[in-house]
C-alpha positions in Angstrom: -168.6 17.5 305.6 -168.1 14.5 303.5 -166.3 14.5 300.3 -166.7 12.4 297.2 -164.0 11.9 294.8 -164.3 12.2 291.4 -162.6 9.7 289.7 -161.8 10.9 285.9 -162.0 7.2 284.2 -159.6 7.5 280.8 -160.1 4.8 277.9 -157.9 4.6 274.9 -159.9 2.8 272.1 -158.0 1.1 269.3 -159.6 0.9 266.2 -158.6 -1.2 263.6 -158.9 -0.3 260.1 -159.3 -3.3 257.3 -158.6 -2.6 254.1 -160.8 -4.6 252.0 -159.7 -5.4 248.4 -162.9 -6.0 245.6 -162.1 -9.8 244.7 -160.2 -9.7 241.2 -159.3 -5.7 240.9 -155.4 -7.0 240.5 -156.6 -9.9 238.2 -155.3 -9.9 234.4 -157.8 -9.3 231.9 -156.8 -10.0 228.0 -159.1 -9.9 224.8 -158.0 -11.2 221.1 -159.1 -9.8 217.8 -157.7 -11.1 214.2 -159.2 -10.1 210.6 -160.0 -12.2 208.1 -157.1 -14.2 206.1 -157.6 -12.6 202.5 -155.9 -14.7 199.7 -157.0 -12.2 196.9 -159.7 -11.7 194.6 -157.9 -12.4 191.5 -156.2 -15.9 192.2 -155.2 -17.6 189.3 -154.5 -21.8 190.2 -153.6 -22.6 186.8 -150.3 -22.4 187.7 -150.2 -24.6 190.7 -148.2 -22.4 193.2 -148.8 -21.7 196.2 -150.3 -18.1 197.3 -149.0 -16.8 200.8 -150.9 -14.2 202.3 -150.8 -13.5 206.1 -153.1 -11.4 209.0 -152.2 -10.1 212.0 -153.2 -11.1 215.3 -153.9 -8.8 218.2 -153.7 -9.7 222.6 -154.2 -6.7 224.4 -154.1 -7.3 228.1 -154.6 -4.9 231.4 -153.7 -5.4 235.1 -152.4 -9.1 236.4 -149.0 -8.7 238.0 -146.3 -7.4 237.2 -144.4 -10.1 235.2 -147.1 -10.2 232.8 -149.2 -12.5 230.8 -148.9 -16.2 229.9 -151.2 -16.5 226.4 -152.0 -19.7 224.6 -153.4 -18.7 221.9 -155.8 -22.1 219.6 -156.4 -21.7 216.2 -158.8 -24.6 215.3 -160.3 -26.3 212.0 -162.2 -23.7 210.8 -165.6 -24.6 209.3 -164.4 -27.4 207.3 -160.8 -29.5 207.3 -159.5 -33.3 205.9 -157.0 -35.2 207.9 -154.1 -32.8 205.8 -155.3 -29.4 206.3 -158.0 -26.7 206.9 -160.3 -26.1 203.8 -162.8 -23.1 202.4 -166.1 -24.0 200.9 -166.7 -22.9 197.2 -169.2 -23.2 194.2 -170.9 -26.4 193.9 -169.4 -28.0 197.3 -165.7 -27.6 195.8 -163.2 -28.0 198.4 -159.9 -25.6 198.9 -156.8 -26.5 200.6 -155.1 -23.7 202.8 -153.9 -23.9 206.4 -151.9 -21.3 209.1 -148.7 -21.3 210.3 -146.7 -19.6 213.3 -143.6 -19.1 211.3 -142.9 -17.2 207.3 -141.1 -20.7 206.3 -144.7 -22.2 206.9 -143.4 -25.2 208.2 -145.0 -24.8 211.6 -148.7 -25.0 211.8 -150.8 -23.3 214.0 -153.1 -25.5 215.7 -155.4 -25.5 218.7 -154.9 -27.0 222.4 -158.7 -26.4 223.0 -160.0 -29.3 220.2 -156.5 -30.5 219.3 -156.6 -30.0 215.8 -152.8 -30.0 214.7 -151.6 -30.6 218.0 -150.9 -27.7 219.8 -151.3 -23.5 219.1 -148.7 -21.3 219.9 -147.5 -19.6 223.0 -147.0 -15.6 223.8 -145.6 -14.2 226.8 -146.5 -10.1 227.2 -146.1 -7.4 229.9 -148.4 -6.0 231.6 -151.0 -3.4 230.7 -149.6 -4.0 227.1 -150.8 -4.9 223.4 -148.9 -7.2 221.3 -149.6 -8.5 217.6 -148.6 -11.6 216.3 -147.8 -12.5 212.3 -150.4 -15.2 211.1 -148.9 -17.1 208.1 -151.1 -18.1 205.4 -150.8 -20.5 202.3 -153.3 -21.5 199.5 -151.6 -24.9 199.0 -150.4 -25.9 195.4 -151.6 -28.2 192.7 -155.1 -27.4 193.1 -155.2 -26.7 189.4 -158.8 -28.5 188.8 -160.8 -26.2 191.4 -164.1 -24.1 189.9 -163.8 -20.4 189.4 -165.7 -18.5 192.2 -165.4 -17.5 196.2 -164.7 -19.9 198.7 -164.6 -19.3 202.1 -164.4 -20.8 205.7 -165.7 -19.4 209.2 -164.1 -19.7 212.9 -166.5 -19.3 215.2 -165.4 -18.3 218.7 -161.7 -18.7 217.2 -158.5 -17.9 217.6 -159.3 -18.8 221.0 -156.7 -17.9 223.8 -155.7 -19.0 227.4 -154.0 -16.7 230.2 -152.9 -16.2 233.5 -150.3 -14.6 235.2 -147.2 -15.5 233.7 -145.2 -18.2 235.6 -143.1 -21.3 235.1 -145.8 -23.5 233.4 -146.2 -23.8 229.3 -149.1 -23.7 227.7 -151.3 -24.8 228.0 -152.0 -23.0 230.9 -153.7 -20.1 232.8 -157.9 -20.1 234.2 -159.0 -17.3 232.2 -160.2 -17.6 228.5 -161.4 -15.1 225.3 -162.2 -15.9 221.9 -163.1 -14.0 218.6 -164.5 -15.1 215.2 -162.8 -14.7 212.1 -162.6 -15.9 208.4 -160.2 -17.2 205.5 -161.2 -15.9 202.0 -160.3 -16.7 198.7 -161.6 -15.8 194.7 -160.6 -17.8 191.7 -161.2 -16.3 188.7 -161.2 -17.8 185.2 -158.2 -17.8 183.6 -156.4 -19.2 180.3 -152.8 -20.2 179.2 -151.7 -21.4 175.3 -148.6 -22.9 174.4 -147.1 -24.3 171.2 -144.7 -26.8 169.5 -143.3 -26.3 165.7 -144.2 -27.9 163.0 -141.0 -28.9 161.3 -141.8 -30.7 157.8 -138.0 -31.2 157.6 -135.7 -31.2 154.6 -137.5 -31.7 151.0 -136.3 -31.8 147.3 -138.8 -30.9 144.8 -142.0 -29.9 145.9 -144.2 -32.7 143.7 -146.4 -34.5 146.6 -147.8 -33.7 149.7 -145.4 -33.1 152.5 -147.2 -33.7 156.0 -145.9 -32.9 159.2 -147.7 -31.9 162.5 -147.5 -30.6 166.0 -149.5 -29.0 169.1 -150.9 -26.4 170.4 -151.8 -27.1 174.2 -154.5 -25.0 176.4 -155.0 -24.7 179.7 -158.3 -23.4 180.9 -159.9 -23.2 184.7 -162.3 -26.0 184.9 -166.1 -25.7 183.0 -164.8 -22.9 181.1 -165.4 -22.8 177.3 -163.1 -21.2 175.1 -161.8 -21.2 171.4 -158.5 -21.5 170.0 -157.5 -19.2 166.8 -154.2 -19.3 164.4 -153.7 -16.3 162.7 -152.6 -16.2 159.3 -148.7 -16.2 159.6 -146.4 -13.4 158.3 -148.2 -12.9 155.3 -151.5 -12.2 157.0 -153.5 -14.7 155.1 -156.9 -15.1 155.2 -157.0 -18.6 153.7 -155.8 -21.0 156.4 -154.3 -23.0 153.4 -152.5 -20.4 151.6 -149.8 -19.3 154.6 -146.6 -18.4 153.5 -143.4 -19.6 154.5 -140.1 -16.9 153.4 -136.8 -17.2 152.4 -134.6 -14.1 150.7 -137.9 -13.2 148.8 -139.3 -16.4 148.4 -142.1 -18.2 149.6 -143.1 -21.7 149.9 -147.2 -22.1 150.3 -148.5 -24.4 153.2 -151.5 -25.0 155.0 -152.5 -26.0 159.1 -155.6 -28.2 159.7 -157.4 -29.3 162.6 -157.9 -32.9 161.1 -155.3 -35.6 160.1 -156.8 -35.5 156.7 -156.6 -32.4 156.3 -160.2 -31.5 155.5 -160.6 -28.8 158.6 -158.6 -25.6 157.5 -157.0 -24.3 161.1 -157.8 -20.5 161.0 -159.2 -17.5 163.1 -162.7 -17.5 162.0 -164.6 -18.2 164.9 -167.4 -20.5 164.5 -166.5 -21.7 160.8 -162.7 -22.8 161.0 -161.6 -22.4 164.8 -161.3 -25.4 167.3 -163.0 -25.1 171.0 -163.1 -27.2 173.9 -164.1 -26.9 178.1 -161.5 -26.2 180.3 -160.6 -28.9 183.1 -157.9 -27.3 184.7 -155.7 -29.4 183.1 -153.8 -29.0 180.1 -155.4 -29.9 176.9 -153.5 -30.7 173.8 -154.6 -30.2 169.8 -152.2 -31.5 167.0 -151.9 -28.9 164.5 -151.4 -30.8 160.9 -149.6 -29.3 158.6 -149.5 -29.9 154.7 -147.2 -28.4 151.9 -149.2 -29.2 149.0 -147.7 -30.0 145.4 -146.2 -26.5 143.9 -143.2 -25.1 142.2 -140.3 -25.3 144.2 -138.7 -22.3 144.7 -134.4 -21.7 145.5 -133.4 -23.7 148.4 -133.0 -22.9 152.2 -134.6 -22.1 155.2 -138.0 -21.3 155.0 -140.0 -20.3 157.8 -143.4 -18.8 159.2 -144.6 -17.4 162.5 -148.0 -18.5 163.5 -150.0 -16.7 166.6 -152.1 -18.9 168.7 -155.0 -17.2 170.4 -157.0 -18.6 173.0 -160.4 -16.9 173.5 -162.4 -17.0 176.7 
């Protein structure tokens, strides 16, 4: 009898498990979002300040490593811009200064490394899986007394712009990824009117047996192509006769008049229409003489005599 062996063959298989990774799940993702830079809808430029406003600017960022996020973040032209600053567009083509900055001094502006515009934009460092804002600094620049009453405004398409990678020893500009938003810069001049005055002094006199002349301003300031009237009331005494105020002393009064002409033909009143003087405003200020004239009458006890005149400007 012939046996056969049965020979039990054992195998010991080794499998090998690869963990494959989806190309970019630990990559850095970052967006940016920043409202409109609102100067006010009731901006007065007669002045010729400066009006500082500021918006706030937002990079939210997820995953990347765990040192966080390099950000360059551009700010560019805007829609319009002359070699001195960014500008909004306003009625009839008119032009208005502003610009940004990175600091509340607003000595630093923010600029762009994507088109170069003032230089350079500014650089943020965050963590990861974090949101950060960042301060915007705005100014309407000053002395642009002469601009037309209205809106103006300027556009940024596909800006702020920023620039990000995983943070590392490099400065901006710097990182392969990129995100933009659009945003605006707003601004509304409204019409607006200032009056100021000098005295007219006529000085020490005697007798009161000639004309006694003397003269002196009234100045207006008005935002440009706006036409508007200047009044003078009738003094202390209320009078309704431009050359029948009354200047006072202890209970007397010495009578005197305020033209609008060196001849003193043109009664200076509050009559509109018939005795007031008009003009269109430039932005600029705007000067009228007033002319005084103490006719011939009898001269009352000596000393100081004075009136109070109230100049109105109408727009």
């Amino acid at each position: 009898m012939r046996s056969f062996p049965y020979r039990w063959i054992i195998t010991l298989r080794y499998v090998a498990l690869l963990l494959i990774v989806p190309a970019g799940a630990n990559a850095q993702t970052c967006t940016v979002s920043m409202p409109a830079m609102a100067f006010g809808t009731n901006i007065n430029v007669l002045p010729g300040t400066a009006i500082d406003t500021t918006t706030t600017l937002t990079v939210t960022c997820s995953a990347g490593t765990g040192q966080g996020q390099r950000v360059c973040i551009s700010i560019g032209a805007g829609s319009a811009n002359d070699a001195t600053s960014r500008q909004m567009t306003g009625p009839g083509g008119s032009l208005a200064h502003y610009d940004f900055y990175s600091d509340s001094g607003r000595s630093i502006l923010w600029g762009s490394w994507q088109t170069g515009y003032d230089t350079a934009g500014v650089q943020l460092d965050v963590v990861k899986n974090s949101t950060t804002n960042v301060t915007v600094y705005g100014r309407f620049l000053a002395g642009q007394q002469t601009l037309l009453p209205g809106s103006y405004s300027a556009t940024f398409s596909a800006n702020p712009q920023i620039q990000y990678g995983n943070r590392g020893s490099t400065a901006c500009p710097t990182g392969g990824a990129t995100a933009s938003t659009s945003t605006s810069a707003t601004a509304t001049l409204t019409n607006n009117c200032s009056v100021s005055a000098t005295n007219i002094n006529f000085g020490s006199i005697g007798y009161l047996v000639a004309n006694n002349d003397a003269q002196g301003t009234v100045t207006i300031k008005c935002s440009s192509t706006l036409p508007y009237t200047v009044s003078l009331d009738g003094g202390a005494s209320g009078a309704t006769n431009p050359t029948q105020r009354k200047m006072s002393f202890s209970g007397s009064d010495v009578t005197y008049g305020i033209y609008r002409d060196a001849a003193r033909s043109l009664p200076w009143g509050s009559s509109t229409g018939t005795n007031t003087a008009s003009g269109t405003g430039s932005g600029a200020s705007q000067s009228f003489t007033t002319y005084g004239r103490i006719a011939p009458q009898t001269t009352p006890r000596p000393g100081a005599y004075t009136d109070s005149i109230i100049a109105t400007v109408i727009y």
